[in-house]
Structures are given as C-alpha cells and as structure tokens.
N, C-alpha and C positions, 0 to 999 in steps of 0.2 A: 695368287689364288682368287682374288678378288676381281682381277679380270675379268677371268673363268665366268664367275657366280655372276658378277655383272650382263656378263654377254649372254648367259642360260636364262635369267631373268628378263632379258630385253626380247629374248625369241620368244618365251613363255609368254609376254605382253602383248605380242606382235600373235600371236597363235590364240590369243582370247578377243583379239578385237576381229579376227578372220572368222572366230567362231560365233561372233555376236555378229558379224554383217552376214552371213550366210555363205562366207566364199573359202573357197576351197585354196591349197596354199599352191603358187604356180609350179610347183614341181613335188615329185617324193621323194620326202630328205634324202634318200641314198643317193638319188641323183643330183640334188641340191648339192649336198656335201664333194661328190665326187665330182661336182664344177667348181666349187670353191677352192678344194684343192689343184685342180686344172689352171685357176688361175695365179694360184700362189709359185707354183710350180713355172708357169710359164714366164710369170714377171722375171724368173733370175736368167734364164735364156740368155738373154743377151750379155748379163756380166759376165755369166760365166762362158760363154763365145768369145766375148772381147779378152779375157786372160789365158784362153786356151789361139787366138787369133796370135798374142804376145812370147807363144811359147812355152807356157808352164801347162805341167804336167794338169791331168782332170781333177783329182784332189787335190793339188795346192790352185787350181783353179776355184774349184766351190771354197775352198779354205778362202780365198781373199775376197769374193763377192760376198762374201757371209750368209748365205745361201741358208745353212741350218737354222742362225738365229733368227733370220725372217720369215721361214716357214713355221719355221715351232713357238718361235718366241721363248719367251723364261721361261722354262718348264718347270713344276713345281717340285719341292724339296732340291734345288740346282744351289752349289755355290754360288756368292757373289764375288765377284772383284771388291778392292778400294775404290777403285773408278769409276762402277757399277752403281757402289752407295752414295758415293757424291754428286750423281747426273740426279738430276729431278725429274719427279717423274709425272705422266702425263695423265 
C-alpha cells in the first residue's frame, strides 16, 4: 500500500510543479493511463510468444512469464508466501 501512496504522492508533486510553471500535463490522464497500460501490456508480448512458440498452452503460457504479477504487482490485502517475506524489498 505504500507503494500505491508513494506513487499518488509523486504524481500529486509532479501535477503542482506543472501547475506553478503554467504548463499543462502532455496528455489526459485517460489517455496517459491507457499508454501505460499499453505499455505494461506490451512488455510480456514477447514472453509470452516465446512459451506459446515452446508449445504450451496460452494460460500456462501467461502462468510462466508471470505476466499478472508484473502488470498488477502486489495487490493489496493479497497473501504472501514464505519466499515472498524473505525477499527484501526495494
């Protein structure tokens, strides 16, 4: 959750210093958003081509590129693993 609040906070920063220089933000966040999702999206393309190139079916293809976890990341209130709690985190 603190990611979250980190990253609303840094756009909230970044949206007072556009509104003290006088300038208007290069796009509108719908469109903003819906290229950043464009791009998170595109990034697994290729994994998931190469496991689908390998033979495996399209869900157990997105299953081994991890494809969810890097689009969504940790979603809040989500189990963690053991593994999970032992990785340090960034």
């Amino acid at each position: 959750m603190k990611l979250y609040l980190a990253s609303l906070a840094a756009g909230v920063l970044v949206g007072i210093v556009y509104s003290l220089m006088n300038v208007r933000s290069p796009a509108p966040p719908v469109v903003a958003l819906i290229g950043l999702l464009g791009i998170l999206i595109g990034e697994q393309i290729v994994p998931v081509a190469r496991h689908l190139w390998k033979g495996d079916g399209l869900k157990a293809a997105i299953g081994l590129a991890d494809c969810s976890n890097h689009v969504l990341g940790r979603l809040p209130g989500r189990t963690t693993d053991a593994a999970d709690d032992a990785a340090p985190r960034s």
